[in-house]
N, C-alpha and C positions, 0 to 999 in steps of 0.2 A: 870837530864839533863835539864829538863824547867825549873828548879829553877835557873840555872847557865843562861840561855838566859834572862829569866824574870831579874834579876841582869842586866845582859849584855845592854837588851834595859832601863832598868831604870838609870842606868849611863849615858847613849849615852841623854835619856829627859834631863840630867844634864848639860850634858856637851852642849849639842845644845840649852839651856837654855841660858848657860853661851856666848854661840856666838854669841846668839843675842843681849844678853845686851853687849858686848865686841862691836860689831859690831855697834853699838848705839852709844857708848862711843868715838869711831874709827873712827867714820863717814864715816862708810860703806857700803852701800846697798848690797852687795858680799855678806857680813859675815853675815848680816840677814838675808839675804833669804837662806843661808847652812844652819845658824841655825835653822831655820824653816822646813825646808824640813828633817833635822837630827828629829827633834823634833816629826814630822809627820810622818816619816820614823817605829821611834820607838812605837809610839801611835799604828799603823796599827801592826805590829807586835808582840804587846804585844795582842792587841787583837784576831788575830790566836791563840792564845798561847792558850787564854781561853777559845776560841771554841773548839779547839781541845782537850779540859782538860771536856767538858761537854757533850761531844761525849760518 
């Protein structure tokens, strides 16, 4: 089951990777600061993951 989330937020770094530069490209401040926060979102949560794997 944390191997399927650990995926899940490592996709979500990609894709809010990709909204930033989209957002960049777009000339968007919107799309950069989702992507950022998507990007931050998953960081934060992938690190739970690995405290709770060292517990």
């Amino acid at each position: 089951m944390n191997k399927i989330k650990l995926l899940c937020f490592t996709l979500a770094i990609l894709f809010g990777a990709f909204m930033f530069v989209y957002g960049e490209y777009d000339d968007s401040p919107g799309g950069q600061l989702l992507g950022l926060l998507v990007v931050i979102a998953s960081i934060i949560g992938i690190l739970k993951i690995r405290r709770s794997q060292q517990k």
